[in-house]
KOLDREN-254201 format. One line per 10 residues: their letters; for each residue x, y, z of N, C-alpha, C. Coordinates in pm, 1 decimal. Layout:
<recs>
A	X,Y,Z,X,Y,Z,X,Y,Z | ...
</recs>
This chain:
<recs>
XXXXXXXXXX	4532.7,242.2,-9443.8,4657.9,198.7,-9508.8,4629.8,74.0,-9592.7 | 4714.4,63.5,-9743.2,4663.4,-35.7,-9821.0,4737.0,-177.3,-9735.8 | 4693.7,-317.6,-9779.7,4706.9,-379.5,-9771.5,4850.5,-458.0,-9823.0 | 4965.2,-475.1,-9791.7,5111.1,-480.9,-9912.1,5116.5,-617.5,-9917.8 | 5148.0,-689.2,-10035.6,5288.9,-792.7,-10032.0,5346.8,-785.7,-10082.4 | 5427.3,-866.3,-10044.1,5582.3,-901.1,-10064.5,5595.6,-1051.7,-10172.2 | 5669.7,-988.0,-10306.9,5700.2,-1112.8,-10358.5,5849.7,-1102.0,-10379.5 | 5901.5,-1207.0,-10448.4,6031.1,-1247.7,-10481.8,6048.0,-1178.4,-10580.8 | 6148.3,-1087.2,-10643.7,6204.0,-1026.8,-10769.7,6267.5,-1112.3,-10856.5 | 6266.6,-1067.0,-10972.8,6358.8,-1144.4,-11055.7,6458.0,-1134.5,-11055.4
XXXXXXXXXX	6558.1,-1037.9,-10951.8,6703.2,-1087.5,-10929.9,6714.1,-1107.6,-10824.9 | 6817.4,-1162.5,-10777.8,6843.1,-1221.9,-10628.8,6862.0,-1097.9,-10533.8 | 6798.7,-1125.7,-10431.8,6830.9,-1034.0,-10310.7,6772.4,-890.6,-10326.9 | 6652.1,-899.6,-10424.2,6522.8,-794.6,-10408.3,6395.4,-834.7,-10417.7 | 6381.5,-802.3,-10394.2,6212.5,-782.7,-10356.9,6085.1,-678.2,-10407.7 | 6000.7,-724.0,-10421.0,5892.6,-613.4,-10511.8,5757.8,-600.7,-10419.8 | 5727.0,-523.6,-10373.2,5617.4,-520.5,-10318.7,5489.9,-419.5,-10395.6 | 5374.2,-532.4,-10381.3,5306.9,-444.2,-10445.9,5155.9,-445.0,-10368.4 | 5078.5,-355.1,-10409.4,4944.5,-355.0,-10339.7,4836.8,-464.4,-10348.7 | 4737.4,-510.3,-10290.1,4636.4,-620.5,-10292.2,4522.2,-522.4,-10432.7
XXXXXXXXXX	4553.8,-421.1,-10418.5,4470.5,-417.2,-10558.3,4533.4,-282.9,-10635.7 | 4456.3,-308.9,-10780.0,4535.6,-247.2,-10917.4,4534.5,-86.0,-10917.6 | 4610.9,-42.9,-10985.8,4569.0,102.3,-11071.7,4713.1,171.4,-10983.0 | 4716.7,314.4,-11046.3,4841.2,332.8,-11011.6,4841.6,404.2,-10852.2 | 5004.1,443.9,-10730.4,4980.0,457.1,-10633.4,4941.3,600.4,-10613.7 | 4900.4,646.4,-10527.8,4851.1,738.6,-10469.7,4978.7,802.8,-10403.1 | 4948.8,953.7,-10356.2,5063.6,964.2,-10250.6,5088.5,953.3,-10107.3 | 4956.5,927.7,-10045.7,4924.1,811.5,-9916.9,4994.7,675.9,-9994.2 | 4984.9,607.5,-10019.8,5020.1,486.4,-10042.5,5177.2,488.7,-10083.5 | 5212.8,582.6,-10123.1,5370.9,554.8,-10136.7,5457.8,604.0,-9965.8
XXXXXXXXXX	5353.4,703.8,-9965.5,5388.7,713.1,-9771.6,5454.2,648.8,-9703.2 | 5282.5,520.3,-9713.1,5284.6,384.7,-9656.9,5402.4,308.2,-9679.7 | 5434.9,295.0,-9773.2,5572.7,224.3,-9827.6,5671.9,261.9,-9777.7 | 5695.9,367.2,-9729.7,5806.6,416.5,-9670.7,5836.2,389.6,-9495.8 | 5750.7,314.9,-9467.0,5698.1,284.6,-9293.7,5701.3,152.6,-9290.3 | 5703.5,37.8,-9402.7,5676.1,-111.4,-9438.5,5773.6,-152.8,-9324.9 | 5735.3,-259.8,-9221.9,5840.5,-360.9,-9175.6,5842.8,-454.8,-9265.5 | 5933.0,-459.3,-9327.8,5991.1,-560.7,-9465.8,6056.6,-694.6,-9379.1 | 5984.5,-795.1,-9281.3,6080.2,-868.4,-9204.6,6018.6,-966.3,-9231.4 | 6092.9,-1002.1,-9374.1,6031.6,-1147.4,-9473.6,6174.6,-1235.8,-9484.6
XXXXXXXXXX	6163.6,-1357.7,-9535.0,6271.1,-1435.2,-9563.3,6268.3,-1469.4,-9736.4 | 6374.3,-1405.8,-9783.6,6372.4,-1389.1,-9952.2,6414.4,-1542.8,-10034.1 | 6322.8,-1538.4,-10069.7,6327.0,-1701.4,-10181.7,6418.3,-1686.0,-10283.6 | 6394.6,-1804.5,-10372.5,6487.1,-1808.7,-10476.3,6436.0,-1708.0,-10568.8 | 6489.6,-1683.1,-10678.8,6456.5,-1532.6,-10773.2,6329.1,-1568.8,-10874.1 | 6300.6,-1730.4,-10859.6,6219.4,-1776.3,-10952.2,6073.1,-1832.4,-10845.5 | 6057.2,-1776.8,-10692.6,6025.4,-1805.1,-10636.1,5882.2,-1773.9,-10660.2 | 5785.1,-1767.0,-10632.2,5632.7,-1755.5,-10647.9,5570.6,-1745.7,-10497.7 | 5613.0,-1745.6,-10433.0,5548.8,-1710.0,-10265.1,5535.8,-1585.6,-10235.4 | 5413.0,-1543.6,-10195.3,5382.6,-1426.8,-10153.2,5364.5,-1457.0,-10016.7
XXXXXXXXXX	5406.2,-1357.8,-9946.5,5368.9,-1324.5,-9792.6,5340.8,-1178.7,-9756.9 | 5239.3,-1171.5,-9644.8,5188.7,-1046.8,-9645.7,5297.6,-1031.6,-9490.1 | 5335.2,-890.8,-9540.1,5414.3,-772.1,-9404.2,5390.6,-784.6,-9284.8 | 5421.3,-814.7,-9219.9,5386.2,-834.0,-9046.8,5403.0,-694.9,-9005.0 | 5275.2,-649.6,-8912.3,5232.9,-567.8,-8865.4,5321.8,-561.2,-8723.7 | 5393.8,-485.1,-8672.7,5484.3,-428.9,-8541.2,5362.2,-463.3,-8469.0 | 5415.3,-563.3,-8346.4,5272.1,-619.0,-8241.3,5221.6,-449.4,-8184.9 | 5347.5,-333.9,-8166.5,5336.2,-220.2,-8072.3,5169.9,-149.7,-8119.3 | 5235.4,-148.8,-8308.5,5100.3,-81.1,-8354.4,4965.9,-182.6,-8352.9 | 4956.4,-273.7,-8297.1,4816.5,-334.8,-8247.8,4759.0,-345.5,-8134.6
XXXXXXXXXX	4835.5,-325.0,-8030.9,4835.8,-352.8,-7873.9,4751.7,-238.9,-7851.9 | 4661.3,-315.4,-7769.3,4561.2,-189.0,-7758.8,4578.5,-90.0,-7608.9 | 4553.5,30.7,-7606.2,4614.9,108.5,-7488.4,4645.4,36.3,-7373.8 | 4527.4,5.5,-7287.4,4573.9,-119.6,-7173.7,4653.5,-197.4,-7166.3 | 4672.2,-250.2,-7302.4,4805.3,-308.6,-7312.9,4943.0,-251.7,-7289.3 | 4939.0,-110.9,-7353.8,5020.3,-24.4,-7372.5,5048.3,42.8,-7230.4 | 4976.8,53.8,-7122.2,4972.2,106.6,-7011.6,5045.1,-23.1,-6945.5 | 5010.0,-151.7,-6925.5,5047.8,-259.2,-6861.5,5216.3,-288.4,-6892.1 | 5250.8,-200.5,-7016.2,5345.4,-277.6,-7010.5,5452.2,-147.5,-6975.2 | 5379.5,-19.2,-6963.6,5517.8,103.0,-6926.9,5485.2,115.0,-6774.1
XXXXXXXXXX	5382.0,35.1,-6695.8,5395.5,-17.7,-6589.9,5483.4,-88.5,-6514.1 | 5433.5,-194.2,-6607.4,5572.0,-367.6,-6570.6,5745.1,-289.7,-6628.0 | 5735.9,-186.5,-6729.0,5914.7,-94.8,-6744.3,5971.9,-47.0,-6637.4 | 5851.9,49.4,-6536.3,5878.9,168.6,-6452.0,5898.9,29.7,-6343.0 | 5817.6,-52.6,-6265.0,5872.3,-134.8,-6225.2,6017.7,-210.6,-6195.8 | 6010.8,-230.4,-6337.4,6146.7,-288.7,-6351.6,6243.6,-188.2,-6326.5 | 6229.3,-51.4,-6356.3,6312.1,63.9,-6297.3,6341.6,93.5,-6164.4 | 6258.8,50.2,-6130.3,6216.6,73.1,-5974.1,6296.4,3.5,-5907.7 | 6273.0,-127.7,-5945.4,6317.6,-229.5,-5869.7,6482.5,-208.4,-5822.1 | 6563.5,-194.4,-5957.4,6711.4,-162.0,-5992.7,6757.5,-62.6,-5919.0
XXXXXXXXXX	6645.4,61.2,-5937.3,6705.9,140.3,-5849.7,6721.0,146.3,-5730.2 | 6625.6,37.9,-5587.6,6581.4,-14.2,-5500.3,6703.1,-52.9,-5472.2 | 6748.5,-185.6,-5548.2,6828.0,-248.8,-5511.4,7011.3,-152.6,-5502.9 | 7022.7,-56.4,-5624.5,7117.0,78.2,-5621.5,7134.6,144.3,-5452.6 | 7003.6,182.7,-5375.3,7004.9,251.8,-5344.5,7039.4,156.1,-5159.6 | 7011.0,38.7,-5135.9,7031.9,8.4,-5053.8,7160.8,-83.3,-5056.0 | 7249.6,-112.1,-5167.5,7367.8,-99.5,-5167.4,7441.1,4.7,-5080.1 | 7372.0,139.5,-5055.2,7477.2,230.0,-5020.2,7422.8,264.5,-4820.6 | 7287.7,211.0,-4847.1,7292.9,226.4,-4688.4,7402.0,171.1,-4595.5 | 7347.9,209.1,-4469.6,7446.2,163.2,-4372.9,7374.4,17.7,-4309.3
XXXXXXXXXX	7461.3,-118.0,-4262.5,7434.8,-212.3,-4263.5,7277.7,-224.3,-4137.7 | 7319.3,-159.9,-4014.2,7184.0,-111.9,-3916.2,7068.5,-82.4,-3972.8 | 7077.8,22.3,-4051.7,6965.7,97.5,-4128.3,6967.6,-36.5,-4254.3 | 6984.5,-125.0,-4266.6,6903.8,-211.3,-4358.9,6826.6,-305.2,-4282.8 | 6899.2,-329.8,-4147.7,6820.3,-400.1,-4101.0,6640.5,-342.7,-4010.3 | 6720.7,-205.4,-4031.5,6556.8,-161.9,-3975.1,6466.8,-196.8,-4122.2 | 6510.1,-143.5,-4208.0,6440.4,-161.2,-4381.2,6367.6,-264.8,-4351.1 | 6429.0,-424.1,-4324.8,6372.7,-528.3,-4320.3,6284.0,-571.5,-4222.7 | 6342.6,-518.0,-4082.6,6182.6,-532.1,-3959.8,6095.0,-431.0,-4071.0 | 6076.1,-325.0,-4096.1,5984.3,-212.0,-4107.4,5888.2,-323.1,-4265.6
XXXXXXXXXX	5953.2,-412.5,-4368.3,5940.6,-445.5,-4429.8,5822.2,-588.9,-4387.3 | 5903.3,-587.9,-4289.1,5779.4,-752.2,-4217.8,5661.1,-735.3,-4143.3 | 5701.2,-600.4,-4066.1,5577.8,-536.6,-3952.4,5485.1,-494.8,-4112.0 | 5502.1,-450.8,-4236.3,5408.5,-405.2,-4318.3,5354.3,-535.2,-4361.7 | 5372.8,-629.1,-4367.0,5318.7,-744.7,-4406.1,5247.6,-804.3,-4352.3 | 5261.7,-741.5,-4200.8,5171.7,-828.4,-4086.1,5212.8,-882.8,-3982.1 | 5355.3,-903.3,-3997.5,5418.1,-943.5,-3875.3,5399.1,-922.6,-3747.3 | 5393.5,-922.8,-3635.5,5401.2,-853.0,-3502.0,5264.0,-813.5,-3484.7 | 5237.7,-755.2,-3368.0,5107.3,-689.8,-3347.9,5135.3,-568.8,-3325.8 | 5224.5,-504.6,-3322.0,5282.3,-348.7,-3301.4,5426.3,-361.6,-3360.7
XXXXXXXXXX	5466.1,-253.6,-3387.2,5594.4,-205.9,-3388.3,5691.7,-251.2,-3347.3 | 5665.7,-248.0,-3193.3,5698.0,-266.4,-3088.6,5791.5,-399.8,-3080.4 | 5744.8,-498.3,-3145.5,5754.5,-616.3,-3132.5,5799.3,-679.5,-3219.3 | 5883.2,-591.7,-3312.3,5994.3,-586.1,-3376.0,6146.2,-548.1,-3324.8 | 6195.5,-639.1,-3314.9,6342.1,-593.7,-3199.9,6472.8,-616.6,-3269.3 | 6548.8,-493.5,-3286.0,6630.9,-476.0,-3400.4,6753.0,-542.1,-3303.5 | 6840.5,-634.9,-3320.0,6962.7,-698.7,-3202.5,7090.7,-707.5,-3290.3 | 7111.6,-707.7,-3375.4,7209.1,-666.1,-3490.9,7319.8,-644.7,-3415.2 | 7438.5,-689.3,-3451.9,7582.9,-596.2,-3423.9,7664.7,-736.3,-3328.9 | 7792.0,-677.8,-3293.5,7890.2,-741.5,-3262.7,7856.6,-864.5,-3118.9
XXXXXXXXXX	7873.5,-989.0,-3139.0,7786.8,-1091.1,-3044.4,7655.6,-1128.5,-3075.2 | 7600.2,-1113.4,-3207.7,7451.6,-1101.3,-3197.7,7422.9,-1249.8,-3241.2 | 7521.2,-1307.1,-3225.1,7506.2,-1499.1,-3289.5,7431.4,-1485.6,-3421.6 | 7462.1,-1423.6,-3529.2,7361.1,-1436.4,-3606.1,7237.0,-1411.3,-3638.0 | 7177.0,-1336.1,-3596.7,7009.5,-1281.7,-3541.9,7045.4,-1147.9,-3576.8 | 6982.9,-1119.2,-3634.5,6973.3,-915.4,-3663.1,6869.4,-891.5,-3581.7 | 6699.4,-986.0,-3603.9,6625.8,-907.9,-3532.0,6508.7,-1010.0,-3491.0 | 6414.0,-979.5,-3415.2,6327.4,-1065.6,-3375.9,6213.6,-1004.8,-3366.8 | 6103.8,-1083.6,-3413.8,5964.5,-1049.4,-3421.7,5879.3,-1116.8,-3349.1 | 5825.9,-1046.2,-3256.1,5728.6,-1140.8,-3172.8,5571.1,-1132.3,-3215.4
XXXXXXXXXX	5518.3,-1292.1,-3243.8,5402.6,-1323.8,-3331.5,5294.5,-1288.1,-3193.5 | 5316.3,-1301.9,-3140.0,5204.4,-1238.9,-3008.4,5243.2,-1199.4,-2901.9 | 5153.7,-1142.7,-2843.7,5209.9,-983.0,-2688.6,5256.7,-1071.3,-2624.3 | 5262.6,-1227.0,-2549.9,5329.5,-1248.8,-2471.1,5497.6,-1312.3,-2558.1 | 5502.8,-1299.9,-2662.6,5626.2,-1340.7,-2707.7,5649.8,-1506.9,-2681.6 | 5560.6,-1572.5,-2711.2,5528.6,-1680.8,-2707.3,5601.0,-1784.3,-2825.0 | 5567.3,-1725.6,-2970.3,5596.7,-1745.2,-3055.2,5669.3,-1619.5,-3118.0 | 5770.4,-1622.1,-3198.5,5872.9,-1572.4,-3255.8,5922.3,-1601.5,-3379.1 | 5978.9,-1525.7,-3465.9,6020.7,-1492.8,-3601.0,6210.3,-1421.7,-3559.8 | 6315.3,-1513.0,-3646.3,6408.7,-1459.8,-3573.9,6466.0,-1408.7,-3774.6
XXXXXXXXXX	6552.3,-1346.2,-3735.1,6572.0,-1271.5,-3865.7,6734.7,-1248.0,-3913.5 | 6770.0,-1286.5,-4006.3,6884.8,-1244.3,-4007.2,6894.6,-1166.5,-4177.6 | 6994.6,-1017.5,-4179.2,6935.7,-949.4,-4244.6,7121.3,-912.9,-4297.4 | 7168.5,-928.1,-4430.6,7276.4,-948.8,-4524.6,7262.3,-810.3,-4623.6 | 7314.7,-757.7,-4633.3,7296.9,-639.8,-4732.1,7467.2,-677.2,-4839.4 | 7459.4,-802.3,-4854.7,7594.9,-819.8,-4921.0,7594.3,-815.5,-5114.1 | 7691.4,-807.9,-5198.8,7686.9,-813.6,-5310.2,7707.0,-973.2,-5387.1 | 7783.0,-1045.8,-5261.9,7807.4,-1208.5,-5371.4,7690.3,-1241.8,-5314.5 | 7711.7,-1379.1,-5404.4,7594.5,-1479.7,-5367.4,7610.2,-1516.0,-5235.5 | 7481.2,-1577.6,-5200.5,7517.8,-1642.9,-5043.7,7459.2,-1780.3,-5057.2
XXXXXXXXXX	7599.6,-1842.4,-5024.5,7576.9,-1979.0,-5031.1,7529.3,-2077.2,-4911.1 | 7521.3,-2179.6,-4906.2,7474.9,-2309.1,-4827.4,7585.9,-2261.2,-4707.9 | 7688.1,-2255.5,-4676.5,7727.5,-2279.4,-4547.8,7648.7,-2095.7,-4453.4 | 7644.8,-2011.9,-4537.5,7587.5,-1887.6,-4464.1,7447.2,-1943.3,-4377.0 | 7383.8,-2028.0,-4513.3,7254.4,-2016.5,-4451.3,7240.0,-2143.2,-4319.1 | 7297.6,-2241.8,-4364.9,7348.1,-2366.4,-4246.7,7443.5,-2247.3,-4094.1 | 7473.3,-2192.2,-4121.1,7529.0,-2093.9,-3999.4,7383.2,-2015.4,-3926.3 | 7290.6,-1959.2,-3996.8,7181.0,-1892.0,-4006.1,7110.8,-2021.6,-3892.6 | 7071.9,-2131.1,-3966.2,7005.7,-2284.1,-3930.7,7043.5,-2275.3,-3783.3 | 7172.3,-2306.2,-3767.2,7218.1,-2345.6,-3602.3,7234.3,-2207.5,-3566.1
XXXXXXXXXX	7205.7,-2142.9,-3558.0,7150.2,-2025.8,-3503.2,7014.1,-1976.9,-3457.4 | 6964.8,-2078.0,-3512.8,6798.0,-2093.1,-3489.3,6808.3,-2190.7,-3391.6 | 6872.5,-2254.9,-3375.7,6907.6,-2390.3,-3281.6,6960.8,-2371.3,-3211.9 | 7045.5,-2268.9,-3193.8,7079.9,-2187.7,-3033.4,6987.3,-2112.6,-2949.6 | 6895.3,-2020.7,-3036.2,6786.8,-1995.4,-2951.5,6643.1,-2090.8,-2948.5 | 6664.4,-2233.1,-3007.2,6541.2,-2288.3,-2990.3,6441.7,-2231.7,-3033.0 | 6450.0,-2155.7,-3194.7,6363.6,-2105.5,-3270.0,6319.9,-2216.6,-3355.3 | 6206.9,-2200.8,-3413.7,6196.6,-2317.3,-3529.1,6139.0,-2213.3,-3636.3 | 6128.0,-2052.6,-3614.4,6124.0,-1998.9,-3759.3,6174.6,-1932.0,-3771.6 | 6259.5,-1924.3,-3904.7,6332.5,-1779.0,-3934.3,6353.7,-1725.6,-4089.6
XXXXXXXXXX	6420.5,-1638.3,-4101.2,6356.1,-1521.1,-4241.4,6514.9,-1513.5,-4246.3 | 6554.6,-1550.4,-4345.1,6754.4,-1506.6,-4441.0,6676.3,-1417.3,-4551.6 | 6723.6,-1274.4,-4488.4,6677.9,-1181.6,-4622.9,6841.3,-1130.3,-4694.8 | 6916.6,-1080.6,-4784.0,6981.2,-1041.4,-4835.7,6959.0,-972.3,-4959.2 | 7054.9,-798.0,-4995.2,7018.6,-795.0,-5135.5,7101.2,-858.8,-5197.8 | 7149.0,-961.9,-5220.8,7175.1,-1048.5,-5330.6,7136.6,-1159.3,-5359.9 | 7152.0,-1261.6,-5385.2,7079.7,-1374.4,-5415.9,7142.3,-1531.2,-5338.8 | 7065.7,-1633.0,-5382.9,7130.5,-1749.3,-5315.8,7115.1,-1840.9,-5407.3 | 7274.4,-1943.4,-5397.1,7293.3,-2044.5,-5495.2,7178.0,-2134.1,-5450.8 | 7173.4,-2237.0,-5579.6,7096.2,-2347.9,-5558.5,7121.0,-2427.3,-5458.4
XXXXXXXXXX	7246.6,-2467.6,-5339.8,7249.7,-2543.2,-5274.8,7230.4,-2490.1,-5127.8 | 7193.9,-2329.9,-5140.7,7183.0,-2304.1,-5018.0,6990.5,-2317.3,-5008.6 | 6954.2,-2298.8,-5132.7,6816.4,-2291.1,-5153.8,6761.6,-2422.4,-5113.4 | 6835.4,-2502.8,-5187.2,6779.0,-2652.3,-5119.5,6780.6,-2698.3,-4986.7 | 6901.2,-2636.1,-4923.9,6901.8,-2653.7,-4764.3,6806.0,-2653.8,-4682.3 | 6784.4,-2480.8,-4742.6,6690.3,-2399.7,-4702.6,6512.9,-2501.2,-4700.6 | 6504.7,-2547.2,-4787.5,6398.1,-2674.2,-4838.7,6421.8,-2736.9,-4770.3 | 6477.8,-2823.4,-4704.8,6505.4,-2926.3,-4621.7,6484.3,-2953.1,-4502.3 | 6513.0,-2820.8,-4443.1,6482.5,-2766.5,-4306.3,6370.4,-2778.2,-4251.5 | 6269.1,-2700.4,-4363.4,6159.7,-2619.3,-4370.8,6086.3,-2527.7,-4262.3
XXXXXXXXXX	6212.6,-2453.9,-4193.4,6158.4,-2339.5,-4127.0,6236.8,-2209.8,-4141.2 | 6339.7,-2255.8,-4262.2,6441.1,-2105.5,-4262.2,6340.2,-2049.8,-4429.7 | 6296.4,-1940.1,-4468.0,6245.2,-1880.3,-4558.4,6325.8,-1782.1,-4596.7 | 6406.6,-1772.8,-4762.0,6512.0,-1716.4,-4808.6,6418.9,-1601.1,-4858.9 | 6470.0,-1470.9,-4867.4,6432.2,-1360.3,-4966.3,6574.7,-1307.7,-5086.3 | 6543.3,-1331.1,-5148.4,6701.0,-1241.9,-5231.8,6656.0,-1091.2,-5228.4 | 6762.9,-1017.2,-5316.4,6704.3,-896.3,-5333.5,6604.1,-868.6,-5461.4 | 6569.9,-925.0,-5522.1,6460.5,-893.4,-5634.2,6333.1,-927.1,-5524.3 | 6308.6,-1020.0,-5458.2,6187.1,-1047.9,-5420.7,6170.2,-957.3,-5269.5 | 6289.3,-891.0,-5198.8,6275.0,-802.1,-5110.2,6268.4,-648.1,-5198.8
XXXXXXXXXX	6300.0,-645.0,-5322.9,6196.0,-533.1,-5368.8,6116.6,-521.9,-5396.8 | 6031.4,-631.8,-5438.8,5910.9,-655.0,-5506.8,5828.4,-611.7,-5343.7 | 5894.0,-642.8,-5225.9,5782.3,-640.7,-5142.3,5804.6,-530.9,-5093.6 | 5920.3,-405.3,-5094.0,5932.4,-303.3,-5079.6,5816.9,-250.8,-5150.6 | 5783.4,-233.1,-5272.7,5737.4,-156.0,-5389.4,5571.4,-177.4,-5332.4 | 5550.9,-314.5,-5315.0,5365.0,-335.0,-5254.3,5395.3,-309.6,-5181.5 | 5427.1,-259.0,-5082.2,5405.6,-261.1,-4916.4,5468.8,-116.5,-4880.1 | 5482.4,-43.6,-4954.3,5579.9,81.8,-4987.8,5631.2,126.2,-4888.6 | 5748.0,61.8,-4891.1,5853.0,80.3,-4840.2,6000.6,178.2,-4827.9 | 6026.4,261.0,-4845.3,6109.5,341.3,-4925.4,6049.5,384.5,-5073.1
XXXXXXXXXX	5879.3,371.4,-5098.4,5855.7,379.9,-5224.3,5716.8,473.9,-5185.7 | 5690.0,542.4,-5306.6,5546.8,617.4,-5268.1,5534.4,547.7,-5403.3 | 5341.7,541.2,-5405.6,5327.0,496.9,-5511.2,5215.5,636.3,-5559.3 | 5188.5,653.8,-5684.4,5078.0,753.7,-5745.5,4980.0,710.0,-5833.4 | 4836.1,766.6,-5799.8,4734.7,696.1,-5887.0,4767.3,785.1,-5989.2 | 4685.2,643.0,-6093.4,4704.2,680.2,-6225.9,4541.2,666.2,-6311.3 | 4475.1,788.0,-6329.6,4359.6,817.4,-6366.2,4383.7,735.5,-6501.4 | 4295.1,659.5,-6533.4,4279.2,589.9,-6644.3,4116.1,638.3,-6694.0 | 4088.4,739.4,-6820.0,3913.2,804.9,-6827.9,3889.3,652.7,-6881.7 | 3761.7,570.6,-6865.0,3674.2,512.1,-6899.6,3551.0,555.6,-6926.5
XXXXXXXX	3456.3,482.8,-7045.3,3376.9,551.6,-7083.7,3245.0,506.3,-6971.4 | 3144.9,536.0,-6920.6,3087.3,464.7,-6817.5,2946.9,476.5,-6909.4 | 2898.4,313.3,-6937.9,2814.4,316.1,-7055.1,2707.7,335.6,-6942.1 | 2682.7,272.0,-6819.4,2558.4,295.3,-6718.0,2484.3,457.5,-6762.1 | 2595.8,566.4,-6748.3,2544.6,710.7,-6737.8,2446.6,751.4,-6870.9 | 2470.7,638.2,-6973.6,2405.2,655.8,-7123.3,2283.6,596.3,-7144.1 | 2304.5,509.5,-7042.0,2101.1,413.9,-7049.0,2020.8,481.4,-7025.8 | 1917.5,497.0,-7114.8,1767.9,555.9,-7079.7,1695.3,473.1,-7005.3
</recs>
């Protein structure tokens, strides 16, 4: 494809583009013209500035690029729909989501040792994770599947709830998010650890959770197999 610019016309509010070199166009080259991103800023009519056409970053990005980024899309699809889909569960069954979500991370030494306590009297505690077989140390959990924000007094309720059972760690997961003043609380403490729902999908999606994931054959050329 030829090379174009763009100059100023002699009347206002056109433009003339012409090729980096002479003689008349071809019918490839008038093609070309018909595909131009023309996304210049037009001078005065007596103007003398040439600028050359900016090339669409899409048509330079080289495949990997191009793969990385309908990756980071489907992702972002993912995520939305993640968050869609556990909107509609039932409040129990989110809280298993979230033990099943921590035991994949490492939590516990079995299954087992994930203890779902959720429901009416539960002081606040959905569930408890015991960090070793004698239950020595503990992870206490409280697990929100709500749509508003959750603010500073939820998570200060969460806090002295940790202080009723003489916990000093615990996990506020919710799919929605938390204002800045519950976040700072949360900082203050430094043993309550907030998840919203973007970052409890993100760990759904690695840790596949409600998610299957599929390889994706990428051919590379393997220069080793070509050495003599």
């Amino acid at each position: 494809m030829a090379k174009w610019i763009v100059q100023a016309a002699a009347l206002p509010g056109w433009v003339v583009i012409v090729a980096q070199h002479s003689g008349p166009l071809s019918a490839s080259d008038i093609e070309d013209l018909t595909t131009i991103n023309t996304d210049v800023r037009l001078g005065s009519p007596d103007s003398t500035v040439e600028q050359v056409v900016a090339v669409p970053a899409a048509a330079t990005a080289s495949p990997d690029d191009r793969l990385e980024a309908a990756l980071a899309e489907l992702r972002h699809t993912v995520r939305a729909e993640l968050l869609e889909t556990l909107a509609d569960v039932a409040p129990t069954f989110f809280e298993t989501i979230v033990l099943e979500v921590l035991h994949k991370m490492g939590y516990g030494t079995s299954r087992a040792d994930l203890q779902q306590v959720g429901g009416p009297g539960d002081a606040g505690i959905d569930g408890i994770i015991s960090l070793d077989r004698l239950g020595l140390e503990k992870v206490y959990v409280q697990a929100k599947k709500w749509q508003n924000v959750v603010g500073r007094p939820e998570v200060q309720a969460f806090y002295g709830a940790l202080a009723g059972q003489r916990a000093n760690k615990g996990v506020f997961i919710t799919t929605s998010s938390f204002t800045s003043q519950a976040v700072d609380f949360a900082r203050s403490v430094e043993r309550v650890v907030l998840v919203d729902g973007a970052k409890l999908t993100d760990l759904m999606i690695e840790h596949e959770v409600g998610v299957t994931l599929r390889p994706v054959k990428v051919p590379k050329i393997d220069t080793d197999y070509f050495e003599e």
